[in-house]
N, C-alpha and C positions, 0 to 999 in steps of 0.2 A: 857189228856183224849183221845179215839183213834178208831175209826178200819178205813177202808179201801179207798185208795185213789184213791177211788171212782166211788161210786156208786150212789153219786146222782146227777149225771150230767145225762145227756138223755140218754134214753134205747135205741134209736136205736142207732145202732155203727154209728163208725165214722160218723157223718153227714156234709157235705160240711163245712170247717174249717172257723169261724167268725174270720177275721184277724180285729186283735186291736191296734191300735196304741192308750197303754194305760199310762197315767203315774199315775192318781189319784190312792188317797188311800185312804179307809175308812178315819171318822174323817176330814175329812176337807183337805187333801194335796192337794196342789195345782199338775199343771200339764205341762209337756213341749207340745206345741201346735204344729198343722201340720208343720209349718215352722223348727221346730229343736231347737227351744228356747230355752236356759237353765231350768231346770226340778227345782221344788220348792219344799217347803215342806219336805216331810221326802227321798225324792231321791235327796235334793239340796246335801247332803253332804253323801252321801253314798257312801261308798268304788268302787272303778274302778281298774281293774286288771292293773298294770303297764304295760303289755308283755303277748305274748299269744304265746305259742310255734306255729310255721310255721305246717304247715297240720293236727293241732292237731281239734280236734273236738269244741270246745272253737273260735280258729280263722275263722273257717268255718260258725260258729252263725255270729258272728262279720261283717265275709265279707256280710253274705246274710238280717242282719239288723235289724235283729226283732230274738226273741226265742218264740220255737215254744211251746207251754205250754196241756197239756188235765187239765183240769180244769173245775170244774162246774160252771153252771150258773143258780144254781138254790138252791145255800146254803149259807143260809143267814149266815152273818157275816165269811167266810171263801171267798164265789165266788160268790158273786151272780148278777145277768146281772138287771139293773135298768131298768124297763119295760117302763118310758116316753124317756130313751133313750139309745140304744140298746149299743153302743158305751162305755158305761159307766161300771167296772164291777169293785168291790169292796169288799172287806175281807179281813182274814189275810193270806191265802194263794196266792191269785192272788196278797196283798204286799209282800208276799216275792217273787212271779216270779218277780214281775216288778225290785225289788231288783238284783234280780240276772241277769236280762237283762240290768241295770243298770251297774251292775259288769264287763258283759264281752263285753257289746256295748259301753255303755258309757253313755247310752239314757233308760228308762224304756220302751222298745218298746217290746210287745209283741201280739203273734198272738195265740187265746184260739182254741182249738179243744175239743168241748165238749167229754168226754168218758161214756164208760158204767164199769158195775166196771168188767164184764166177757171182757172185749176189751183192759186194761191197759197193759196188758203185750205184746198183738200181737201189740197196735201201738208206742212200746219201741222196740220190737225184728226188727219189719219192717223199723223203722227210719220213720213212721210216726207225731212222736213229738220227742222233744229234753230230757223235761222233763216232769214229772208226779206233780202235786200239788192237791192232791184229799184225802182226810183222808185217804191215802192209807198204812195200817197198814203194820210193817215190819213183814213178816214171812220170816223163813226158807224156807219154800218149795218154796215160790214168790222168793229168794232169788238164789236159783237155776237156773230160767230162766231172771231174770233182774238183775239191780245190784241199792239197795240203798244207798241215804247218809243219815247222816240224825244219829238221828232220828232227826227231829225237834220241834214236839213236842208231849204234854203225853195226851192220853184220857184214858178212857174206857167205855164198856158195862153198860147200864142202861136198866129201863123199865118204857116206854110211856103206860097208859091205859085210856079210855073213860072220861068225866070230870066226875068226883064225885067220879070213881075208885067204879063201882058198886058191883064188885068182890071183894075190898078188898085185895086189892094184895099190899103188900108190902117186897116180897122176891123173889127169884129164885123160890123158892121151892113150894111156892102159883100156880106155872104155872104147877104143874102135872097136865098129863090128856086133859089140854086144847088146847084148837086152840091158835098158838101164831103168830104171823105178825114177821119174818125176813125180812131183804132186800139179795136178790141173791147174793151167794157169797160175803158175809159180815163174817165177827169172829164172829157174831151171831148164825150163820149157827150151827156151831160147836159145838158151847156153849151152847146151848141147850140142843142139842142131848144129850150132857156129863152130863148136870147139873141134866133136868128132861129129859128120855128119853123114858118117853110115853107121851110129849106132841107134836101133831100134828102142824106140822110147814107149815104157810101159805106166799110163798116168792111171792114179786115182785121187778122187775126191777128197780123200781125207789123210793127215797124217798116219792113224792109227792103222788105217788100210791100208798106207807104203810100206809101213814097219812089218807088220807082221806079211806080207808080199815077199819082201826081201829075207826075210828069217825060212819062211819056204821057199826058198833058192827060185820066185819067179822073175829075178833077176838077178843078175852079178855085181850092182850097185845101188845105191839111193843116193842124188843128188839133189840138196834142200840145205836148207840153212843153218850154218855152222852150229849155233846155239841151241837148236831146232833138234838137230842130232847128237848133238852134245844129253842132251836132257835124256833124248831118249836112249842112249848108248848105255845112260848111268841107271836106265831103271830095264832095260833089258839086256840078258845073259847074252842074247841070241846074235847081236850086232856089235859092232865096234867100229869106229871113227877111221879109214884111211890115209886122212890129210886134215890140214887144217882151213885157213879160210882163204879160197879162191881167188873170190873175189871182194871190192868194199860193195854195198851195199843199204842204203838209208832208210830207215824206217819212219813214215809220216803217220801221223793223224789225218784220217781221213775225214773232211770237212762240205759239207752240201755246197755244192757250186754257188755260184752269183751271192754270194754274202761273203764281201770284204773285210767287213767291219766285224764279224767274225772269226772270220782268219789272224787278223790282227790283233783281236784282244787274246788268243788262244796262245801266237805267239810271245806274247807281251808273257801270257802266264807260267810259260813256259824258261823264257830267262828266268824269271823272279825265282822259281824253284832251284834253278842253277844257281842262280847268285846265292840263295840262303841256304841251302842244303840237304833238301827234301828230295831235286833230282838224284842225286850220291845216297842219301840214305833208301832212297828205295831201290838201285840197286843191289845195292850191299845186303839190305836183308831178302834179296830172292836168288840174284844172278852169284851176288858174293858168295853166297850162304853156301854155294855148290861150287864154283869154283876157285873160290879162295881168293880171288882176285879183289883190289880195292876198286873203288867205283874210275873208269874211267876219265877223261876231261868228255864231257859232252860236246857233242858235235855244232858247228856253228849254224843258228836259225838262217835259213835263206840259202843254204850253201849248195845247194846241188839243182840242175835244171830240174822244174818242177815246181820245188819249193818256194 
């Protein structure tokens, strides 16, 4: 299920960086504590890079102790920041950063920089963050100015409308005409315009601003990301799900351009978690955990233009 690695982290850009020394994980994992402990749970046994080539971008994370991640904190079951304690941030996306700070520190230490979904690419091009874990869908054109891995994993396009669905909309095609809720530079965007393109599209910056947009009827749908609406349908009365998933969809790691050798160990570390079971365990304890689902087959590295 899929689009963009995100957008529902805060609208305003970069906002002073919440540094996380995190290791928890959805479901219940335990956690390495300030002291340096040994890490439990689903990073006890999680792969560690043997060797990290000298001046390579990998031993530069290492030396400085923490990976530096834009990640939301405000989407459930992928990133989301536990509001009685600020410290705490859990899904399947911020498990697999702590995974991969795991990999190349040793330690699941990571420091979140929330993004906005128009700021992913300027805080990858500036070395603002190390990596990207935000449903940030792989395009071509994004593909051009960053570089992903990935994919890691599959969504797509659905549509969220008011509870009872007054309209009646149970297709693409039901949205002629109408006012429809995007989020800003979301595959939404697009997909619209292509699918019905006299329907008037009403964007904001952040998820939490579509959701509660469309519960005040300032539109007759939301179209965004299956899992994306899935989450929020289950923690608000006010909405409910019309359809299911649209479209496929691939969610990448987003990676600073011109570093290959980058790309490629991120890859590399990302089979290794598929092959031993750390990718399937952290969905199961976030995405499973809600919809009862077993972990899917992860999608194949390299398989979509872009990647």
């Amino acid at each position: 299920m899929a689009p963009t690695r995100r957008w529902r982290a805060a609208a305003a850009a970069p906002v002073a960086a919440l540094s996380l020394i995190l290791a928890a994980c959805g479901g219940g994992s335990d956690s390495a504590d300030e002291s340096g402990s040994k890490a439990t749970g689903i990073f006890a046994d999680a792969p560690v890079a043997e060797s990290l080539p000298e001046g390579s971008t990998m031993a530069e994370i290492k030396e400085r102790g923490e990976l530096v991640v834009a990640a939301a904190l405000d989407a459930p079951l992928l990133s989301q920041q536990n509001p009685t304690d600020p410290d705490e941030v859990e899904g399947f996306d911020i498990t697999l950063a702590k995974l991969l700070a795991t990999y190349i520190i040793g330690e699941p230490k990571v420091k979140i920089v929330p993004p906005a979904s128009q700021t992913r690419e300027a805080m990858l091009q500036n070395e603002t963050v190390d990596v990207v874990f935000n449903t940030y869908t792989i395009t071509e054109e994004r593909a051009q100015q960053i570089q992903f891995a990935g994919p890691y994993f599959l969504s797509g396009l659905a549509i969220a409308v008011p509870k009872g669905n007054p309209e009646g909309i149970d297709s693409i095609d039901d949205l002629a005409g109408k006012q429809v809720i995007v989020g800003a530079n979301t595959p939404a965007v697009d997909y619209v315009k292509e699918e019905v393109p006299d329907a008037e599209l009403v964007t904001f910056d952040t998820d939490p601003q579509a959701i509660q947009a469309l519960a005040q009827g300032r539109g007759v749908a939301y179209v965004q990301d299956y899992l994306l609406l899935a989450t929020d349908a289950a923690t608000n009365d006010d909405i409910e799900l019309a359809t299911g998933a649209l479209t496929a969809e691939p969610y990448g790691i987003g990676l600073p351009p011109n570093d290959p050798d980058f790309k490629t160990f991120v890859n590399e570390w990302l089979t290794k978690i598929q092959e031993e079971g750390q990718w399937a365990q952290a969905f199961e304890d976030s995405i499973g955990e809600v919809t009862g689902q077993d972990a899917p087959d992860a999608p194949e590295i390299g398989s979509v233009p872009g990647s």
